[in-house]
Every structure is written in C-alpha cells, then in structure tokens.
MMTF fields as JSON, N, C-alpha, C and O atoms, coordinates in Angstrom:
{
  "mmtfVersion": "1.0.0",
  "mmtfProducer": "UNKNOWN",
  "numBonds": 451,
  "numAtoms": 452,
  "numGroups": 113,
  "numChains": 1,
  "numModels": 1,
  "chainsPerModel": [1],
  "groupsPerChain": [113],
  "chainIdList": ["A"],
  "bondAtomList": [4, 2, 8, 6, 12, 10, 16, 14, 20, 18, 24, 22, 28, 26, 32, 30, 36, 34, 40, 38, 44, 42, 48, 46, 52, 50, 56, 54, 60, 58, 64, 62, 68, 66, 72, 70, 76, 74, 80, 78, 84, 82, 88, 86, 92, 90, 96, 94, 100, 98, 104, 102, 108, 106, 112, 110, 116, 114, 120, 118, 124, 122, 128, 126, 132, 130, 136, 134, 140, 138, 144, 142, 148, 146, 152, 150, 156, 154, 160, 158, 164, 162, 168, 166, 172, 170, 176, 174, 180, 178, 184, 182, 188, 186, 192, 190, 196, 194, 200, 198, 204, 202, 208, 206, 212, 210, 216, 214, 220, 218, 224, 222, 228, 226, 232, 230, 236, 234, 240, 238, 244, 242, 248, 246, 252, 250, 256, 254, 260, 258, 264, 262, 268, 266, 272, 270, 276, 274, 280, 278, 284, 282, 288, 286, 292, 290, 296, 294, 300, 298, 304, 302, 308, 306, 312, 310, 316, 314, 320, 318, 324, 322, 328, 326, 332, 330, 336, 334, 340, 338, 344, 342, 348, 346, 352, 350, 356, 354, 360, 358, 364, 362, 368, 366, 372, 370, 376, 374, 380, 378, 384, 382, 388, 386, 392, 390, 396, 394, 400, 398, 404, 402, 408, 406, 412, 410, 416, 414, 420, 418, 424, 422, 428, 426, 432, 430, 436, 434, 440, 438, 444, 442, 448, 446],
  "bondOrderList": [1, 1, 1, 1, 1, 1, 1, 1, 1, 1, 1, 1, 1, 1, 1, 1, 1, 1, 1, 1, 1, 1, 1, 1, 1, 1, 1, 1, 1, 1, 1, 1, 1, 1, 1, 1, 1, 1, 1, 1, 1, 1, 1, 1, 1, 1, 1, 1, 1, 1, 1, 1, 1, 1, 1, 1, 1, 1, 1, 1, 1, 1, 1, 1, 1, 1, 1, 1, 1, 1, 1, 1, 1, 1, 1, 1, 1, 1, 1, 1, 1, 1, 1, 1, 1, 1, 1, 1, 1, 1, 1, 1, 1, 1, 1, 1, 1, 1, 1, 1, 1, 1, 1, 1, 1, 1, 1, 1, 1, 1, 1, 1],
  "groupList": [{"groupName": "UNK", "atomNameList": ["N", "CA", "C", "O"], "elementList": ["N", "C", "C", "O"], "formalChargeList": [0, 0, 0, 0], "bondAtomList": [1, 0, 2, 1, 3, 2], "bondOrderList": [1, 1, 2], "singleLetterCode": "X", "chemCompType": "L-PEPTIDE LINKING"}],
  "groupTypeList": [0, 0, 0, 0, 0, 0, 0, 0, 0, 0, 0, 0, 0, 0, 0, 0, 0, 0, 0, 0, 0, 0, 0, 0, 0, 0, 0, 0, 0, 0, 0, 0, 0, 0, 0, 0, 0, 0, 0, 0, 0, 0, 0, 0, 0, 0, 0, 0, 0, 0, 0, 0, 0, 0, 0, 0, 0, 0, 0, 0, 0, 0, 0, 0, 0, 0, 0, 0, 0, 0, 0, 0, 0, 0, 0, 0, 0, 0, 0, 0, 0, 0, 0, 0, 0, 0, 0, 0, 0, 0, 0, 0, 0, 0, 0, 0, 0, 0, 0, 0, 0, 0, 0, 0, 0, 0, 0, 0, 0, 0, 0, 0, 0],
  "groupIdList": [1, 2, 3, 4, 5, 6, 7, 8, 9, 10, 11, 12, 13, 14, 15, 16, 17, 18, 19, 20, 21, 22, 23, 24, 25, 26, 27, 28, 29, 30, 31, 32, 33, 34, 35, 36, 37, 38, 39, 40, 41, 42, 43, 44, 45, 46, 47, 48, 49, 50, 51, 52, 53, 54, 55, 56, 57, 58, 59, 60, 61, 62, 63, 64, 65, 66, 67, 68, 69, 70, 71, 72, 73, 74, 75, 76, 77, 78, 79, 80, 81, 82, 83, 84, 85, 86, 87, 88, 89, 90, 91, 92, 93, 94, 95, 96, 97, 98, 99, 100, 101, 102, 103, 104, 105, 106, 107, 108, 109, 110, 111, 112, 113],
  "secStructList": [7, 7, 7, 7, 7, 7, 7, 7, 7, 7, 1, 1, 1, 7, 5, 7, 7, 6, 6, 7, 5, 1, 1, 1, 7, 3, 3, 3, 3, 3, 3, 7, 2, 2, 2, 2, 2, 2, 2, 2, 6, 6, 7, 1, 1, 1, 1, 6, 6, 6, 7, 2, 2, 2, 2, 2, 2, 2, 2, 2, 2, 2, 2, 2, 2, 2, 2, 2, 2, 2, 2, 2, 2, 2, 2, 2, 1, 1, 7, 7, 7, 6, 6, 7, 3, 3, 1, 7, 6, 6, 6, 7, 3, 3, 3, 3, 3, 3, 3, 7, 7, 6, 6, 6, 7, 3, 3, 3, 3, 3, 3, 3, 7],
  "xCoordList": [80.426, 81.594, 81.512, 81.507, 81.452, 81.154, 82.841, 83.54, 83.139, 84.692, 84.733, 84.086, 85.74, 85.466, 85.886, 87.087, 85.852, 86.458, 87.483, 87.878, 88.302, 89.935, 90.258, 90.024, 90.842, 91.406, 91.367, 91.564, 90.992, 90.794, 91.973, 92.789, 92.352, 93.211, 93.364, 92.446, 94.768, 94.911, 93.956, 93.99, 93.181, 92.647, 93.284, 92.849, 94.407, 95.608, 96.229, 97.072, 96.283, 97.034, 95.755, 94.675, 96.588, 95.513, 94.723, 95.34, 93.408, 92.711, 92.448, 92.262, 92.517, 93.097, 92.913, 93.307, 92.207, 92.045, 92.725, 92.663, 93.25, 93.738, 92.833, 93.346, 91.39, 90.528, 90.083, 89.397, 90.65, 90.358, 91.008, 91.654, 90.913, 91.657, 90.685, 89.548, 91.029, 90.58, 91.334, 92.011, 91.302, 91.797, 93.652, 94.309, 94.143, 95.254, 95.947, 97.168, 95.209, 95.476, 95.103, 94.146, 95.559, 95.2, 94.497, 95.25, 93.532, 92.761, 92.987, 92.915, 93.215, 93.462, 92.58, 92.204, 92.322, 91.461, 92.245, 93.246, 91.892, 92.55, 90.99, 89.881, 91.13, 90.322, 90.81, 91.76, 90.077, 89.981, 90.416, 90.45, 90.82, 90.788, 89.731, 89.459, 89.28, 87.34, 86.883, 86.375, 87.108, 86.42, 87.417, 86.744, 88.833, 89.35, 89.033, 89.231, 88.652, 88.429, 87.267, 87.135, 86.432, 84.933, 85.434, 84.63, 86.437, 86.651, 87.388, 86.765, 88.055, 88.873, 87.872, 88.048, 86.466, 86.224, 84.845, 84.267, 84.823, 83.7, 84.816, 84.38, 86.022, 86.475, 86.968, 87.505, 86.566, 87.039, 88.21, 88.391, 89.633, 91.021, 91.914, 91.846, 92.738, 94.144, 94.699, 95.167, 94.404, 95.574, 93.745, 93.375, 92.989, 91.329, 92.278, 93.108, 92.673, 93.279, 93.25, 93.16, 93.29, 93.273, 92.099, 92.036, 91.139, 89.788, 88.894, 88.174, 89.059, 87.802, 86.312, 85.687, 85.914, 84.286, 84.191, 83.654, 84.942, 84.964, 84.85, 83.727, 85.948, 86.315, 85.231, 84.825, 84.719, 84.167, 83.127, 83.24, 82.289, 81.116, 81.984, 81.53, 83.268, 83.508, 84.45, 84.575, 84.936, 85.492, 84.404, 84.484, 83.212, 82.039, 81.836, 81.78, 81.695, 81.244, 82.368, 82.365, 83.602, 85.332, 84.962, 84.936, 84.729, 84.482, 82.778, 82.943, 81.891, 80.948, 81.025, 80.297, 82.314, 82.788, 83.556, 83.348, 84.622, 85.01, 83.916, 84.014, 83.212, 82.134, 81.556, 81.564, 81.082, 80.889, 81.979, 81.795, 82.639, 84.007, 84.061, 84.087, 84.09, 84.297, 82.648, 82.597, 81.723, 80.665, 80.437, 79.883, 81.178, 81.305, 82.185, 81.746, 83.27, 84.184, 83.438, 83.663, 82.623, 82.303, 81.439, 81.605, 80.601, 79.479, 79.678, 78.994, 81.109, 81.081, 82.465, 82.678, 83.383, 84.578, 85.888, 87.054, 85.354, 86.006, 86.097, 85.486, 87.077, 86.959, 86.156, 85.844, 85.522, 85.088, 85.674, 86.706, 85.77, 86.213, 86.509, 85.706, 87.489, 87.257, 85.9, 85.575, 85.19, 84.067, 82.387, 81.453, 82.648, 81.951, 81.476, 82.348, 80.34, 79.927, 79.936, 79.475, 80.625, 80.181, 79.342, 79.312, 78.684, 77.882, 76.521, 76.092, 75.73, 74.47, 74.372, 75.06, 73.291, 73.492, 73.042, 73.043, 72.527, 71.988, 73.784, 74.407, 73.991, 74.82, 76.826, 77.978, 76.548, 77.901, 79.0, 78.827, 80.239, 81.201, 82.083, 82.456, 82.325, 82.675, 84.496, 85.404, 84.643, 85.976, 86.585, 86.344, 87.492, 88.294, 88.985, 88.752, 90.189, 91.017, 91.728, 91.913, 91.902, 92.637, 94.273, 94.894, 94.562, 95.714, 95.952, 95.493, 97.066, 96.926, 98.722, 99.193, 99.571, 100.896, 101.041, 100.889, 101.315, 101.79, 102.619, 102.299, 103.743, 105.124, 104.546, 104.905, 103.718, 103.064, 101.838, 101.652, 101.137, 99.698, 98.857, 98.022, 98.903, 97.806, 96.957, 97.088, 96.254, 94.72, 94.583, 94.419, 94.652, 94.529, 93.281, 93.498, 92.192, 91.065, 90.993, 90.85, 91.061, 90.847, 89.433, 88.971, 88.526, 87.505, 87.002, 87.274, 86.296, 85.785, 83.632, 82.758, 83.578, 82.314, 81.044, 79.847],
  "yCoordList": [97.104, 97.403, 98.859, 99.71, 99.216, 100.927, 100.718, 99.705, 102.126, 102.564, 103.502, 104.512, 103.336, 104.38, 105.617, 105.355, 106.446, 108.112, 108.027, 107.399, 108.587, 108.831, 110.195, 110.49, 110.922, 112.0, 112.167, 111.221, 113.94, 114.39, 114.432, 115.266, 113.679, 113.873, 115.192, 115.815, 115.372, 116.621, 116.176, 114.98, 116.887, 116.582, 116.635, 116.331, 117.125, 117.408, 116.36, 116.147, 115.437, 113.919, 112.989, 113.257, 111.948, 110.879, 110.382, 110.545, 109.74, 109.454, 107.998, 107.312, 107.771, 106.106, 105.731, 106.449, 104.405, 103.664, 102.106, 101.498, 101.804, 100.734, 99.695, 98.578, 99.777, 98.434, 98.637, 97.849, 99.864, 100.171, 99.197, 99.73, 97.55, 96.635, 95.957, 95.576, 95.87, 94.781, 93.877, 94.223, 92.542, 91.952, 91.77, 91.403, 92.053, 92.764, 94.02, 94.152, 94.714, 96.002, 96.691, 96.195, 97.939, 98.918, 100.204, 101.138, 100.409, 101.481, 102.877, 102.92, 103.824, 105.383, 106.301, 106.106, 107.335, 108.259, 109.308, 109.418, 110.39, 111.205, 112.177, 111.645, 113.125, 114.861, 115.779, 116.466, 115.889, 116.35, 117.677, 117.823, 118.878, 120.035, 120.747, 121.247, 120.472, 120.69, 120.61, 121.608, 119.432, 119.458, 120.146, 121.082, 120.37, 121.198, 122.431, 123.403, 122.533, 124.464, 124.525, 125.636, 123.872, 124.046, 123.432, 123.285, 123.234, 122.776, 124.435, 125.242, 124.634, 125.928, 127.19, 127.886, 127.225, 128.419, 128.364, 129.228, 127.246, 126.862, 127.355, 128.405, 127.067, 126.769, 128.355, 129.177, 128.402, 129.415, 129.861, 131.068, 128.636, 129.282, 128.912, 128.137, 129.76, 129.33, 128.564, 128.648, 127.212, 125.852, 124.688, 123.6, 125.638, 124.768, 123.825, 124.602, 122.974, 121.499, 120.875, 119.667, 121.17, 120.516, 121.077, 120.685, 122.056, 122.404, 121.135, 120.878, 120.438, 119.279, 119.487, 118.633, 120.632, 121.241, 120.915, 119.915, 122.18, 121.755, 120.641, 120.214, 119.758, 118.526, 117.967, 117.471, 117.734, 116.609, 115.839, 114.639, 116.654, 115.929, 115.072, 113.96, 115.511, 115.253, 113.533, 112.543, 113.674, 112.387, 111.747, 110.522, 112.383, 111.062, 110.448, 109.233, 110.755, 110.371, 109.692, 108.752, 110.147, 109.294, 107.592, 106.591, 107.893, 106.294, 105.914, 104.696, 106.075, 105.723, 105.112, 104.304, 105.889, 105.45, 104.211, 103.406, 103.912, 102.972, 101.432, 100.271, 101.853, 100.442, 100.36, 99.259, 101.406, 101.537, 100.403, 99.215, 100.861, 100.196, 98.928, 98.168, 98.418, 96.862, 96.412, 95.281, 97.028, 96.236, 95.689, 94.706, 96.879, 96.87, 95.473, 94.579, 95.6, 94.669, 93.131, 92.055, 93.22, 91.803, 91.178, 90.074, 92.114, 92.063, 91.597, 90.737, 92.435, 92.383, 91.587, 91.063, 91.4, 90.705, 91.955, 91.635, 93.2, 94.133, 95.149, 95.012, 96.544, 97.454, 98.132, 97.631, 99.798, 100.732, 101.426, 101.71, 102.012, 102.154, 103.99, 104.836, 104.293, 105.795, 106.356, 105.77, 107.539, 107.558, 107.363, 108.139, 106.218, 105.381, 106.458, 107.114, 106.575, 107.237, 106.041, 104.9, 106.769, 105.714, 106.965, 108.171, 106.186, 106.325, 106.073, 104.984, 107.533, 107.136, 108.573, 109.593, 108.213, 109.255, 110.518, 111.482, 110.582, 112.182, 113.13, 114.023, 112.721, 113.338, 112.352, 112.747, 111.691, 110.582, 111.709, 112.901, 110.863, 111.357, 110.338, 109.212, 110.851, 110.386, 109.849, 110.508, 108.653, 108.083, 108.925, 108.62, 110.137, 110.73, 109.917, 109.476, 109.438, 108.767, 107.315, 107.252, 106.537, 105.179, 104.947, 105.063, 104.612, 104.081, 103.364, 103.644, 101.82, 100.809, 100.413, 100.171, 100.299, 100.206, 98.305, 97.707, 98.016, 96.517, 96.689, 95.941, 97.29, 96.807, 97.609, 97.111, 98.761, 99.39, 98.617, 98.69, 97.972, 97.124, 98.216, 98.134, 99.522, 100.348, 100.097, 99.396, 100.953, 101.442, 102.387, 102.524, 103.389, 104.982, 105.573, 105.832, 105.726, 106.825, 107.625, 108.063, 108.628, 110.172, 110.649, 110.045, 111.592, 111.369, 112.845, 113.713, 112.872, 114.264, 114.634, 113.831, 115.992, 115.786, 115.523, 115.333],
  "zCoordList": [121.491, 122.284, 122.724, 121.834, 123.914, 124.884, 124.656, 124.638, 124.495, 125.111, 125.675, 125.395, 126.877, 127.983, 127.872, 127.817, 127.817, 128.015, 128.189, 129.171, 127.364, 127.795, 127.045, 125.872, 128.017, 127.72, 126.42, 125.658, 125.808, 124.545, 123.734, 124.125, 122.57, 122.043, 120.911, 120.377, 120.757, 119.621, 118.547, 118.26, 117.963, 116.834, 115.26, 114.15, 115.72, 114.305, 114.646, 113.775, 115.595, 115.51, 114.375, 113.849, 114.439, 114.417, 115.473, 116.526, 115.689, 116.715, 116.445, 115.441, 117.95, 118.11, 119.493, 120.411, 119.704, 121.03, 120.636, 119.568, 121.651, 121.908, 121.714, 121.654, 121.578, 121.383, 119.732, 119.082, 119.274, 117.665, 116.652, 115.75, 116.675, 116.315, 114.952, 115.231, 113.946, 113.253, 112.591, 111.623, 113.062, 112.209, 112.279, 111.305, 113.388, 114.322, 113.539, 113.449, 113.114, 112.443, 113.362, 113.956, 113.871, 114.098, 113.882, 113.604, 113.928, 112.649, 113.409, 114.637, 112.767, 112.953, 112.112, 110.956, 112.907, 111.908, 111.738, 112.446, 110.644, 110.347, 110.604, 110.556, 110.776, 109.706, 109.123, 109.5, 107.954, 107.041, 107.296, 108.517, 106.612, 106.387, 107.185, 108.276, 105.906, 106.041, 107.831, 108.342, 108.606, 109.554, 110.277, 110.709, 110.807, 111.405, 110.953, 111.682, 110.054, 109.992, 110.629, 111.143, 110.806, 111.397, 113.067, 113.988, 113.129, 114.855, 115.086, 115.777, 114.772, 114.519, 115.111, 116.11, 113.855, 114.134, 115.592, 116.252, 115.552, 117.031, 118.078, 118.549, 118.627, 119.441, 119.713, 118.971, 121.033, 122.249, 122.376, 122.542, 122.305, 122.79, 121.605, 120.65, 122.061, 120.855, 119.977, 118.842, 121.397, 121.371, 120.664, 121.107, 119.388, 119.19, 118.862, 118.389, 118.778, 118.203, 119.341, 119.119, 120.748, 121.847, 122.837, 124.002, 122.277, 123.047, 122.895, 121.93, 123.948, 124.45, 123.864, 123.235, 124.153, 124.135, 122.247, 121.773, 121.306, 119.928, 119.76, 119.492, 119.851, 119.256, 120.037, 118.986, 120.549, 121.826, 120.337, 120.086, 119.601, 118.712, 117.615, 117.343, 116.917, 116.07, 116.633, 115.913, 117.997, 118.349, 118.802, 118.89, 119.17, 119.085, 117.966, 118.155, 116.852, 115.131, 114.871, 114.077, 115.599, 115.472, 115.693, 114.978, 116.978, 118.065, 116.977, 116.914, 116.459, 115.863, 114.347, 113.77, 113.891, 112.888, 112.874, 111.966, 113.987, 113.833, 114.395, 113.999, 115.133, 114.987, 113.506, 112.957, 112.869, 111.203, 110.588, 110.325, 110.519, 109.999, 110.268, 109.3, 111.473, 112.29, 111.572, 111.089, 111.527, 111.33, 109.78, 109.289, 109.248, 107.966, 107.358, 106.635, 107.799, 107.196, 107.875, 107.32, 109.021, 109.632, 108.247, 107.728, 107.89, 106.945, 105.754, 105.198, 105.099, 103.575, 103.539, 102.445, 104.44, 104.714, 103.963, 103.732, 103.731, 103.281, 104.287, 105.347, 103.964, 104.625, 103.822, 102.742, 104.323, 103.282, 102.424, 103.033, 101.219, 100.409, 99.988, 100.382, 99.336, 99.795, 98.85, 97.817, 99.348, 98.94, 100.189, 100.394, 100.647, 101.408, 102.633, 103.202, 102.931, 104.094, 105.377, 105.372, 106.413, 107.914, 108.738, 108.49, 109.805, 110.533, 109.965, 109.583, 109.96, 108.694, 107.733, 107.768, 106.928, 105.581, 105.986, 105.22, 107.538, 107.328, 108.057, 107.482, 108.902, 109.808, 109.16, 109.341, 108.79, 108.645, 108.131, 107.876, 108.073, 107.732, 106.537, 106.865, 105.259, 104.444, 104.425, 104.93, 103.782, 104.044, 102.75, 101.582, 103.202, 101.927, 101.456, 100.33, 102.32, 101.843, 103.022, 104.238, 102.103, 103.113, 102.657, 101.6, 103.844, 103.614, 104.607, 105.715, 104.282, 104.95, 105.299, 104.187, 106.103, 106.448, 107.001, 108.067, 105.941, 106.669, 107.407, 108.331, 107.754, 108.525, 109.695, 110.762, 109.854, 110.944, 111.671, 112.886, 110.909, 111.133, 111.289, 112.19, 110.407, 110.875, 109.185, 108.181, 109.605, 108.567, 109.154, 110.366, 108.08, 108.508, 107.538, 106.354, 108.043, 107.485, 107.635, 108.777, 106.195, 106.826, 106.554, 105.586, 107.118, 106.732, 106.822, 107.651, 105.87, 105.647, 106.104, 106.43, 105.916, 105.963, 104.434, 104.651]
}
C-alpha cells in the first residue's frame, strides 16, 4: 500500500493517515522524547515541531512502521508488543509503549529510537 503525501504534520501531535486502519482500529503514532529532542536540535526555526525538512525522515520510518505493524499482525494475528523493533534492526524504531482505546477504536504507538 503507497500513501500519498499529505501535508507535514506537528510532530508533538500524534501521526496518522486515514488508510492507517487495522482491523477497523485506527493506529496512531506517538515520539518519543528521545526522537523530538533530536528533531529539535536538527531543525532550523522556532516552530522545529512543524519544520517539514527535520521531521520529513522520522515521518518516513512513521508511514514504514505502520506497514511493519499491518504486516506484523497479518503474520502472527497479533500486534507488536512494547519492546518490539519495526522497520528493520539496523535503522528501526522501537515500540516504547502501546496503548489501545476501545470506545475511540484507536491503537496508539509510541516509539522510540
């Protein structure tokens, strides 16, 4: 599944596409501390939580992670677990923490490096 470019979101939100569905859950990512301080000190202007250029690598590994995720649960009939690296082991980004909202239908990963 390609997803198309859509405008850079805050990186202090959660990050989220409308085709980010499993299972009619909605999956959301979070980052970590850790990776906003390293978006922080890359970034050029003020407002780094909304500098495109910073963020641009870390919402690629975002959108890479969640095929991780979808491929994952197709595979093992589970989600990943906190702990669990997505993408792959040299560059991936580790699942800190999950949390899952029935009355919301989300799944929220936050994920660290």
């Amino acid at each position: 599944m390609n997803f198309t470019k859509q405008p850079v979101q805050p990186v202090i939100n959660s990050l989220h596409y409308t085709e980010w569905i499993i299972k009619d859950f909605k999956v959301l990512f979070l980052l970590s501390e850790r990776i906003l301080t390293e978006i922080r000190k890359i970034s050029l202007v003020d407002n780094w939580y909304e500098d495109p250029i910073a963020s641009a690598t870390y919402i690629d590994r975002v959108n890479t992670c969640f095929i991780s995720v979808r491929q994952y649960h197709k595979a093992f009939g589970i989600l990943p677990q906190v702990g669990d690296r997505l993408y792959n082991e040299d560059t991936g980004m580790i699942v800190q923490d999950r949390s899952i909202d029935g009355g919301l239908m989300t799944i929220t990963f936050t994920l660290s490096l």
